[in-house]
Structures are given as structure tokens and as C-alpha cells.
C-alpha positions as CSV (number, residue, x, y, z in Angstrom):
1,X,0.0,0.0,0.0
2,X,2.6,2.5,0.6
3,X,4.5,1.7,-2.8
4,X,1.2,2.6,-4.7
5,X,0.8,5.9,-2.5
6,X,4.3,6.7,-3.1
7,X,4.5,6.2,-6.7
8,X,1.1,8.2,-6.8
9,X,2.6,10.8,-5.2
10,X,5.6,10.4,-7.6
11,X,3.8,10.4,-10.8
12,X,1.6,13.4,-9.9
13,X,5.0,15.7,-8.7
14,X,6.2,15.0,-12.1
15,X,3.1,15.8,-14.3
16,X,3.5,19.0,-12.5
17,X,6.8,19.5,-13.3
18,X,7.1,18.0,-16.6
19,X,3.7,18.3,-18.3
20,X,5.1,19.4,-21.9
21,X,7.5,16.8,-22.1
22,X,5.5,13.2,-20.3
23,X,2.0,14.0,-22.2
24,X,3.6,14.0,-25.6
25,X,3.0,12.2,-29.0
26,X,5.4,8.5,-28.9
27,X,5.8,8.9,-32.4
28,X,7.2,12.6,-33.1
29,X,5.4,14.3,-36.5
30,X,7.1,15.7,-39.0
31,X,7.6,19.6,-38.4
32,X,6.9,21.6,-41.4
33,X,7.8,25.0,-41.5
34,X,5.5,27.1,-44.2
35,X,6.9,29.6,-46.4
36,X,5.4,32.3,-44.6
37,X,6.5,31.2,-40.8
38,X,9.7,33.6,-39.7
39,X,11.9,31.6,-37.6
40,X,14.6,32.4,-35.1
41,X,17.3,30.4,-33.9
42,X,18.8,31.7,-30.7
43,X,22.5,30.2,-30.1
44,X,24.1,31.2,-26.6
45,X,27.9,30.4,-28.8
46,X,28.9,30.1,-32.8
47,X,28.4,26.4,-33.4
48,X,25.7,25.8,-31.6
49,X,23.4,27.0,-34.4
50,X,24.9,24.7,-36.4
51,X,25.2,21.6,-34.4
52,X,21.3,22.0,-33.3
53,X,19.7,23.5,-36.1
54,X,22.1,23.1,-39.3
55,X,19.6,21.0,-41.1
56,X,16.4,22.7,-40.5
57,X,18.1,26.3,-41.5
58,X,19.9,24.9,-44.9
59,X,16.6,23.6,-45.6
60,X,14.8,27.0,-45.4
61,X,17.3,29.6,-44.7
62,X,15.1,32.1,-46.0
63,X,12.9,31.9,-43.0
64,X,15.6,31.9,-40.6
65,X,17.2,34.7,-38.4
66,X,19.6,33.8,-36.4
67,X,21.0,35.6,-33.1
68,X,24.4,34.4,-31.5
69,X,24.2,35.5,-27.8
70,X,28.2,35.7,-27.0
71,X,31.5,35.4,-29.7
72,X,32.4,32.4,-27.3
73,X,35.5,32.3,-25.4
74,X,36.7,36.0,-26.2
75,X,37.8,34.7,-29.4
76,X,36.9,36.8,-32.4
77,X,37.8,34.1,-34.8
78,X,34.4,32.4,-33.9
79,X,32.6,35.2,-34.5
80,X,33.8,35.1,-38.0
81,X,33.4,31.5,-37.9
82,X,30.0,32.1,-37.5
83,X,29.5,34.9,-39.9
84,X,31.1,32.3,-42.5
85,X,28.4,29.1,-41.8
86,X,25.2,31.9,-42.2
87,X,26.9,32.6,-45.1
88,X,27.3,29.4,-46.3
89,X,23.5,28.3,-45.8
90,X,22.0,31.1,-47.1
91,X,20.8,33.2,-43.8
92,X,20.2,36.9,-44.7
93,X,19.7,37.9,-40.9
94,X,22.0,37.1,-38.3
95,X,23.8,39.5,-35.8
96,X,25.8,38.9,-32.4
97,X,24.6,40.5,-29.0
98,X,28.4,39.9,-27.7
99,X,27.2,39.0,-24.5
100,X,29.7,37.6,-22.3
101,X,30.6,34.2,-21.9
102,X,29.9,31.6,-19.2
103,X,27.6,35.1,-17.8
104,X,24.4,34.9,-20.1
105,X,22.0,35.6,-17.5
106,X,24.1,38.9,-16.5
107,X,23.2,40.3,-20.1
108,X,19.7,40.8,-19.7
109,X,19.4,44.2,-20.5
110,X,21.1,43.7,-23.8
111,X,18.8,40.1,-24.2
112,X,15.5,42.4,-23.8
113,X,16.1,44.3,-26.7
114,X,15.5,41.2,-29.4
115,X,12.0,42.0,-31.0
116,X,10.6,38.5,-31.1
117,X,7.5,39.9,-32.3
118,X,6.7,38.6,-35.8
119,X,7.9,35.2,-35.1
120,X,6.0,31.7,-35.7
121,X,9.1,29.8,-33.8
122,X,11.9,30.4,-31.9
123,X,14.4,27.9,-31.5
124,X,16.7,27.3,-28.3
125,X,18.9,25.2,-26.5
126,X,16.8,22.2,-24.7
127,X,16.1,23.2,-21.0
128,X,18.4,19.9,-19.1
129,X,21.7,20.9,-21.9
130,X,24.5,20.3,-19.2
131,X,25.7,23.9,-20.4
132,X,24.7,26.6,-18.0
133,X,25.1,29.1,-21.1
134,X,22.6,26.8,-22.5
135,X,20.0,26.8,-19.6
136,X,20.2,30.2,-19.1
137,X,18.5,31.3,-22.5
138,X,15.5,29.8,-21.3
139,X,15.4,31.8,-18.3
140,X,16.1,35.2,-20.1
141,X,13.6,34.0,-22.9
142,X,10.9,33.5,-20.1
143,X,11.7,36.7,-18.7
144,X,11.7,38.6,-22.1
145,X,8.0,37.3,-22.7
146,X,6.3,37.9,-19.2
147,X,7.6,41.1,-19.4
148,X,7.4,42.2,-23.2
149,X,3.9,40.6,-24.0
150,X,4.4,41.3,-27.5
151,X,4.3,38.4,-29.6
152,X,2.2,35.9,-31.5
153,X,-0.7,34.4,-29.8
154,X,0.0,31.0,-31.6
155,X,3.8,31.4,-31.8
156,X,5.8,27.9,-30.5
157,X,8.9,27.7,-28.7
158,X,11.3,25.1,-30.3
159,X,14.3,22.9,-28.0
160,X,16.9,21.9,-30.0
161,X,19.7,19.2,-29.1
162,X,23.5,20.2,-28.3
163,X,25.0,18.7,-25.7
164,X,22.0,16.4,-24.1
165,X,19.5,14.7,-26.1
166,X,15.9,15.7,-25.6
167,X,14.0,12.5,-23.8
168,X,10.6,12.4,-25.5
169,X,10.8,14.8,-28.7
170,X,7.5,15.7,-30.4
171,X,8.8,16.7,-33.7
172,X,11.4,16.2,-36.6
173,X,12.9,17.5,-39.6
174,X,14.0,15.3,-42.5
175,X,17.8,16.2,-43.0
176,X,18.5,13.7,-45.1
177,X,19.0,16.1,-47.9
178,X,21.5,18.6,-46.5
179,X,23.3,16.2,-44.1
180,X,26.6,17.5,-46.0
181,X,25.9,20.4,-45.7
182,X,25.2,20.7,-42.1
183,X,28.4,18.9,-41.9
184,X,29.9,21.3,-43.8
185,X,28.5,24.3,-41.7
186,X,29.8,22.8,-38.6
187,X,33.7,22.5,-39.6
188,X,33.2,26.4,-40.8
189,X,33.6,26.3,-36.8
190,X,37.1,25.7,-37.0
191,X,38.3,27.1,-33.7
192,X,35.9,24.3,-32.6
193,X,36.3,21.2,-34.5
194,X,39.8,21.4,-33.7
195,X,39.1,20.3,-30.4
196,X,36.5,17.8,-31.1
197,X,34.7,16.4,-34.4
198,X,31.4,17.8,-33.6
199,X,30.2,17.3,-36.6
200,X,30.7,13.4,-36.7
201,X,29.2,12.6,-33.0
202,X,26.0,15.2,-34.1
203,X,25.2,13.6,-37.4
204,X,25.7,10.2,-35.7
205,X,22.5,11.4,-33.1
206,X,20.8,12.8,-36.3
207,X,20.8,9.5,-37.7
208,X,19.8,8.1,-34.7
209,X,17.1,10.2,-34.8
210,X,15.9,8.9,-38.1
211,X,15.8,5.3,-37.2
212,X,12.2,6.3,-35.8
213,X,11.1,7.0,-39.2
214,X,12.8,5.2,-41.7
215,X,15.1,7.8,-43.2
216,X,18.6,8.8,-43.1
217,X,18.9,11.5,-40.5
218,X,16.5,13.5,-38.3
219,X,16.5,16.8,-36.0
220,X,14.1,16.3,-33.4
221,X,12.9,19.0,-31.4
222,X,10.4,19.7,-28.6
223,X,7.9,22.2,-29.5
224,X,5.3,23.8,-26.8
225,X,3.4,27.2,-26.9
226,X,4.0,30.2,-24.6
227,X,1.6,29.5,-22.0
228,X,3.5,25.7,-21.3
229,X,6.8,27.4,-21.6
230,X,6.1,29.8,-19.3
231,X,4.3,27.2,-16.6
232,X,7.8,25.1,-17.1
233,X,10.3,27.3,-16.8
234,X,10.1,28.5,-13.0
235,X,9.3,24.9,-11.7
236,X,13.0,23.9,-13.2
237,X,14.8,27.0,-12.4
């Protein structure tokens, strides 16, 4: 009797914390983005834009804008870096807020001034990325929306997988298409790739990914409107 109260008890904490990720579909749709949604990718560092979302922009870069938070490390050769993968899939809007480094949440002030007013989707890290950098856009994005109000009623908040996988993603992108040349778009990131071959171990989890649904490579997502990510964000933080 006390194991069923406790795991109860257990199930009921966690649909309270959780909600947007336990009730979600098993089998994740396809996401398709319409040629009239806007789109914007935020990245807290160059790279990350291109690890997380390098398919879905090459595969309509003309919806995208893309914001990276900080030039990562105080190294101005990422910044370029990054200049030189927007470039290279076809992004007309992208700009750098030059926030500082490993101190996100500090750059509030600076983070308030993005107009996220015309978009259908903005993109960001997932909320458990073992990053702090990571983490914290979620907080200043939740903060940025209680306090600006001015957005799309409909518009959907998109996590996107860096450095931990999301556990029960709702939605996917068929890569298989431009797997090259998110691969490509990664090693632009040469200050990066250096160090590690990013673009190997993220291709390997996008073809994980696809194994769900028979193709060659996926980016999964989770997708919930303002209201849930608004509920989720101060129960986690």
C-alpha cells in the first residue's frame, strides 16, 4: 500500500513539473515550416546554431534569423566563424549580441532588446543541456516574454539538441538532404572542430534520430506554446 501511494505521489510531482514533455506524441510528427513562418534560432555560442539547427536552416534559410548570444571564449575568430556558416547556408539575418561568456544571465538588458514579435518559432537550447550558457536562454527568454507581451498568440517555442538529447521529442525535420551540408556548416567552426569532431558525434544522433522513421537523418525537437513554456520554466529554475 505505501509503494502505490508513493509512486502516486511520484507520478503526480512529475506531471506537475514535466507536463510538456510526459504527455507528448510517442511517435514525433514531421515539423513543417510554411513559407510564410519567420523563424529564429537563438545560439548562446557560434556552433551551436549549427550543431542544433544546421539541417532545418539549410533547408529553409530564408525563414531563418539567427541571433548568437556571446563570440564564445573572447575569441573573435568564432565570430567570423560564424558569420562564415550563415553565409554558407544562405541566412540573410544574423547579428551577435556579444554578450559575455559563461555570464548569459548577467546580459539581460542587452537580451530584452530582441523584438521577437513577428515570429512563428523560436528555437533554443533544450532546457536539461549540461551547459549553463545553454540553460540560461530559457530563463532570459521567459523573462523577455512575461515582461514584453508582444508576440504571437500562436507562436511555439522550439528545443533543440546540443549537448543532451531531448528524452521524449514531439517533432522532426528530414535532414537527409543537407546532411553534408550541415556537416559542412559545422567545420566552418574551425576554432571548434579542432578540439573535437562535432560534426561526426551530431550527425551520428541525427541519424539516430531517423531510425524512428525510416530515413537517413533527423533533427528532433520539442515544441510547446508560450503559456507551457512559461508554466515550465520557473518549476525547473
Amino acid at each position: 500500500m505505501k509503494k502505490v501511494i508513493l509512486k502516486t505521489l511520484y507520478k503526480r510531482l512529475l506531471s506537475k513539473i514535466y507536463n510538456p514533455f510526459i504527455y507528448t506524441n510517442i511517435k514525433p510528427m514531421a515539423l513543417v515550416i510554411k513559407p510564410e513562418d519567420k523563424c529564429l534560432v537563438i545560439a548562446p555560442h557560434p556552433d551551436d546554431e549549427s550543431i542544433g539547427c544546421g539541417g532545418i536552416i539549410n533547408l529553409y534559410p530564408k525563414n531563418f534569423d539567427v541571433i548568437c548570444l556571446t563570440h564564445g571564449e573572447e575569441n573573435s575568430e568564432r565570430a567570423e566563424e560564424f558569420k562564415a556558416a550563415m553565409e554558407f547556408a544562405g541566412v540573410n539575418n544574423y547579428k551577435h549580441l556579444c554578450l559575455d561568456d559563461k555570464k548569459i544571465l548577467s546580459g539581460y538588458e542587452i537580451f530584452k532588446h530582441i523584438d521577437i514579435s513577428e515570429y512563428d518559432y523560436i528555437f533554443i537550447p533544450y532546457i536539461f543541456d549540461q551547459h549553463r550558457d545553454h540553460k540560461a536562454v530559457s530563463i532570459l527568454l521567459n523573462r523577455l516574454l512575461n515582461e514584453t507581451k508582444n508576440y504571437k498568440k500562436n507562436m511555439q517555442i522550439a528545443y533543440y539538441e546540443v549537448w543532451s538529447t531531448i528524452n521524449m521529442p514531439q517533432c522532426y525535420v528530414d535532414i537527409t538532404s543537407v546532411v553534408d551540408k550541415k556537416i559542412n556548416m559545422i567545420n566552418l567552426h574551425k576554432c571548434q572542430v579542432e578540439k573535437k569532431d562535432y560534426a561526426e558525434k551530431i550527425i551520428g544522433l541525427n541519424r539516430y534520430r531517423g531510425l524512428l522513421k525510416d530515413i537517413e537523418a533527423a533533427e528532433s525537437f520539442s515544441i510547446m506554446n508560450v503559456k507551457d513554456f512559461n508554466k515550465i520554466v520557473p518549476r525547473i529554475f
